[in-house]
N, CA, C and O of each residue as an XYZ file, in Angstrom:
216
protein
N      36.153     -3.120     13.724
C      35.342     -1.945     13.972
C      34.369     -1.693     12.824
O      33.453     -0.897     13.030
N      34.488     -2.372     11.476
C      33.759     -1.842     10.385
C      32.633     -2.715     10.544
O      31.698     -2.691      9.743
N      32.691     -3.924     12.095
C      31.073     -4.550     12.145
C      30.052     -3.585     12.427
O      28.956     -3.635     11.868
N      30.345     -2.750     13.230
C      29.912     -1.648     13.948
C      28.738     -0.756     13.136
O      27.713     -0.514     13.772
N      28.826     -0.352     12.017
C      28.619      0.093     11.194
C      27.371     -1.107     10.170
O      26.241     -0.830      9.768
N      27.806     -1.838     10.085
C      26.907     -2.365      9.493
C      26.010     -3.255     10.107
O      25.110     -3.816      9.482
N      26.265     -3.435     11.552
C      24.784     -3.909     12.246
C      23.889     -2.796     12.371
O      22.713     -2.763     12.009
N      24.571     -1.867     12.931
C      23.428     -0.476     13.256
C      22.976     -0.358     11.459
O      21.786     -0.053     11.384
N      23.509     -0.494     10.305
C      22.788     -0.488      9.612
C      21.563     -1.794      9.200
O      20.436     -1.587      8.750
N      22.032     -2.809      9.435
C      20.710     -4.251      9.326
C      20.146     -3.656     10.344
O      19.370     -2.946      9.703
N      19.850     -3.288     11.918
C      19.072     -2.876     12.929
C      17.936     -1.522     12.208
O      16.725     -1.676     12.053
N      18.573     -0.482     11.922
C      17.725      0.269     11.032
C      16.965     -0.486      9.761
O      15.805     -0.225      9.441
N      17.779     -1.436      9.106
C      16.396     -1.949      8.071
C      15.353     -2.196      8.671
O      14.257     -1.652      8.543
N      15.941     -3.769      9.951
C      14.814     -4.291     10.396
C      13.850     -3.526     10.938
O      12.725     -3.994     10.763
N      13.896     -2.455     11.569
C      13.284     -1.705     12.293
C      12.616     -0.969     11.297
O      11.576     -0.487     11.746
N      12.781     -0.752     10.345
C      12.367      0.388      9.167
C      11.448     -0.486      9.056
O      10.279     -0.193      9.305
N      11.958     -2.180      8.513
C      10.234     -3.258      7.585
C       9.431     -3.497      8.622
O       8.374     -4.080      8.383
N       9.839     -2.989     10.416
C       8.918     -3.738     11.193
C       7.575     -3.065     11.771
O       6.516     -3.455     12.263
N       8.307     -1.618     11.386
C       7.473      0.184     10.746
C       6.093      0.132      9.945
O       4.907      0.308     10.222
N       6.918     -0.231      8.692
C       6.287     -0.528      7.733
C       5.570     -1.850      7.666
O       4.878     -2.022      6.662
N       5.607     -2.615      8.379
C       4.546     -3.558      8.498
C       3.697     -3.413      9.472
O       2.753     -4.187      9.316
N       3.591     -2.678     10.542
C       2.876     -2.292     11.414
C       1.715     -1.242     10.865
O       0.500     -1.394     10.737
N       2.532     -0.186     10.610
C       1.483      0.612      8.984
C       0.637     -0.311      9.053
O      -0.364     -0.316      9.770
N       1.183     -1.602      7.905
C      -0.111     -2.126      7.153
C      -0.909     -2.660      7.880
O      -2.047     -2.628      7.411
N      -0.797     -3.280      9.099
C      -1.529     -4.117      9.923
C      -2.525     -3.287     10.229
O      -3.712     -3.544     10.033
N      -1.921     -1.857     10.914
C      -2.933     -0.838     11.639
C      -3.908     -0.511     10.304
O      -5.036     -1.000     10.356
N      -3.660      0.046      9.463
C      -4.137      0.313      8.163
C      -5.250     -0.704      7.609
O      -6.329     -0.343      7.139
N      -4.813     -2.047      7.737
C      -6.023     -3.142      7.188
C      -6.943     -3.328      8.228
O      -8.089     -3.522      7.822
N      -6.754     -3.330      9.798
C      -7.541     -2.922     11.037
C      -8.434     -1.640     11.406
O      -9.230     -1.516     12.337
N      -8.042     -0.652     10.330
C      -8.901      0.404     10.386
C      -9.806      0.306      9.389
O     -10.877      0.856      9.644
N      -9.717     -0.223      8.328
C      -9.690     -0.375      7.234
C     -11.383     -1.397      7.684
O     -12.546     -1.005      7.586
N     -10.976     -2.431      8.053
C     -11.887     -3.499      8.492
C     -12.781     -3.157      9.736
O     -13.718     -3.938      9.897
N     -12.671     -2.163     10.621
C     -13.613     -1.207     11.446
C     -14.640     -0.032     10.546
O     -15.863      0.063     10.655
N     -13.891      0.655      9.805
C     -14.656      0.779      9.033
C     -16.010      0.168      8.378
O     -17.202      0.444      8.511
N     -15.462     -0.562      7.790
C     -16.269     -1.544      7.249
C     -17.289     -2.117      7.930
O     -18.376     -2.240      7.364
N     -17.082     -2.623      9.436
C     -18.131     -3.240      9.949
C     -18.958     -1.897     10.701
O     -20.092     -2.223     11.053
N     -18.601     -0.470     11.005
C     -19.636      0.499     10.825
C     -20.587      0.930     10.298
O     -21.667      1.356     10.706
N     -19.951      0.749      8.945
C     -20.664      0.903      7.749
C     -21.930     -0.514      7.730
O     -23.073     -0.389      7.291
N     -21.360     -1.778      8.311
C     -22.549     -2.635      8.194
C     -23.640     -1.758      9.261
O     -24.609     -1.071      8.938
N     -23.198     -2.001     10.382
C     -24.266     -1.271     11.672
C     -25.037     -0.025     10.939
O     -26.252      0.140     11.048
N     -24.460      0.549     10.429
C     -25.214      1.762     10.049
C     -26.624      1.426      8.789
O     -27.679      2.051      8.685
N     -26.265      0.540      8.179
C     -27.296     -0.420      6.659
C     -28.457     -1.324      7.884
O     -29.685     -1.367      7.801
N     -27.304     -2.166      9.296
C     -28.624     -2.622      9.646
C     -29.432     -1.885     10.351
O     -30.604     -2.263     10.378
N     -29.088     -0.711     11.074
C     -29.975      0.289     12.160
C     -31.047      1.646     10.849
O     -31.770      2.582     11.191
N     -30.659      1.119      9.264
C     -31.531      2.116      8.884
C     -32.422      1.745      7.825
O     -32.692      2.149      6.694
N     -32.880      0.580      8.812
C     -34.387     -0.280      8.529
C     -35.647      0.915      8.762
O     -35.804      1.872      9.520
N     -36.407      0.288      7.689
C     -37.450      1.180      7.685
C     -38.718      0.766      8.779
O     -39.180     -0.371      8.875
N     -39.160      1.938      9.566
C     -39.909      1.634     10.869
C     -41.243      1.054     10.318
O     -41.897      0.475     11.186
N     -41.709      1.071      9.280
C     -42.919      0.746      8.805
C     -43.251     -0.996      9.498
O     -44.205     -1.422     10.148
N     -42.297     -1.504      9.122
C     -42.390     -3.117      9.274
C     -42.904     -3.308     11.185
O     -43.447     -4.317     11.635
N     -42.643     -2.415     11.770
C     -43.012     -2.377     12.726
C     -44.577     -2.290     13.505
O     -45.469     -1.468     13.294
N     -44.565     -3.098     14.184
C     -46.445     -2.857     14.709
C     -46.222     -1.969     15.766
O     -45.087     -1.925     16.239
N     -47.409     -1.004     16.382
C     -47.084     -0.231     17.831
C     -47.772     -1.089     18.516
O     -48.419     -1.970     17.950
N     -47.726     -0.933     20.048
C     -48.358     -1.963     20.390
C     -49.341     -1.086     21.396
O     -50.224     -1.649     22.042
């Protein structure tokens, strides 16, 4: 009976690092959306001058 006890405790680790690695995944994925906003936003704030009207 004292297995009992210590799988439900390895099940809570694993589940705790699989938490915590999900965090980081979501976290470096937001992280990296960011980032490519921030490009769109540098290339859409070109200056209109370079432009001819037609």
């Amino acid at each position: 009976m004292a297995e009992v006890p210590d799988d439900i405790e390895k099940l809570l680790s694993d589940v705790r690092k699989t938490i915590c690695d999900n965090k980081q995944f979501i976290e470096k994925l937001t992280d990296d959306a960011v980032e490519i906003d921030r490009g769109d936003e540098r290339d859409s704030a070109l200056p209109e001058e370079g432009f001819e009207e037609l």
